[in-house]
C-alpha angles and dihedrals in degrees: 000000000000112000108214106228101242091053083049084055099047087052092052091046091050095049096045090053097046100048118128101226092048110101108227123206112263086238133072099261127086122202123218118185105218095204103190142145102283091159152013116047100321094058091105082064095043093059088042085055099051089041088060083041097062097042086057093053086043096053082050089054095249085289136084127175086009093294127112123244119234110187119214117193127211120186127222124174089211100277123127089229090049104049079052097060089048096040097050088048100057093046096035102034113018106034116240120161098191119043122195122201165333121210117207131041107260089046088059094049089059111036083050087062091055100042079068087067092052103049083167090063124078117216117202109194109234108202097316101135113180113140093230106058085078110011099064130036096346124196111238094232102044118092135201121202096167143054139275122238094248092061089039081067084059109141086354096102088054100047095054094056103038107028101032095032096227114161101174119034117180107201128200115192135153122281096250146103097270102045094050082051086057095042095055095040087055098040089048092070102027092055094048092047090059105262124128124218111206104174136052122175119184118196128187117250104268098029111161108175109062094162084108098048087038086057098043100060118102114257098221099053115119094221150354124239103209115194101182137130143211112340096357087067097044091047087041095055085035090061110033 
């Protein structure tokens, strides 16, 4: 049975809150950190993710364990320094006992690492999908309900191959922890199907200009695997 995401949500939401170990306020009031993309090139995905938030608290009715949820927002711009600060401010400063998010790899990387300073606090991981937020090292209050991007490549590689027919795929992703993820869960199955992949090209977060990339890719490939989010992959598709 398929689980839509917001009701995922809802459920991640609802176990965090009603753990045993987890501290709750004395009031009646719980408070819950949404950590998402406000700013730089992703903030087209942060307000997808409150919006998904907020449908989650709605469809609880704006309660859970008879208490009432009150929804703190920190803002990141997809940078590991950045999810900190806010991170840190909505636990430090402002309260919260349950913490959803981050949303890209790197993010997760680091806000993993200082879950493990707050042991009271639950973090649940938003999209962030780097393998290694969970995978290795993990930290015993932070949570993932979602997949990583290895497992989202999942049958791609093979289609690919044996239904499309590709043998050789360039890919061009951002140089970043989730993209190498997808990259790698895409390359797994395509390679071992027999494909060959003869170009990588690896771009920052926010990268505007691809005629060099565009350039660089190899004329006779069947496809391009593009790994790109927000407004890369917008300026990517715009200019090729």
């Amino acid at each position: 049975m398929r689980m839509h995401r917001r009701t995922l949500l809802a459920l991640a939401l609802f176990t965090g809150l009603t753990a045993p170990s987890m501290a709750l306020a004395a009031d009646d009031t719980i408070k819950i950190g949404l950590l998402a993309t406000f700013e730089g090139p992703f903030t087209v995905l942060g307000e997808d993710g409150e919006r998904g938030a907020m449908t989650a608290i709605a469809e609880t009715n704006g309660t859970v364990a008879g208490k009432k949820i009150e929804i703190v927002k920190g803002s990141s711009d997809a940078s590991p320094d950045s999810a900190v600060r806010a991170a840190r401010k909505l636990v430090e400063q402002d309260g919260v006992k349950v913490l959803v998010g981050p949303l890209s790899g790197d993010e997760g990387l680091a806000v993993k690492d200082y879950a493990k300073t707050k042991p009271d606090v639950t973090f649940i991981n938003g999209t962030s999908a780097a393998q290694d937020t969970t995978l290795r090292n993990p930290a015993e209050n932070f949570f993932r309900f979602s997949t990583d991007g290895a497992q989202w490549m999942a049958g791609l590689g093979t289609y690919a191959f044996n239904d499309k027919g590709y043998k050789k795929v360039a890919t061009v992703a951002e140089d970043y922890s989730f993209p190498y993820t997808q990259v790698f869960g895409f390359m797994a199955e395509f390679c071992k199907a027999g494909g060959h992949v003869p170009s990588k090209s690896w771009v920052p977060i926010g990268n505007k200009d691809f005629s060099s990339v565009i350039a660089a890719i190899p004329e006779d490939v069947d496809a391009i695997y593009v790994a790109l989010g927000g407004a890369d992959a917008v300026n990517f598709l715009t200019q090729y």
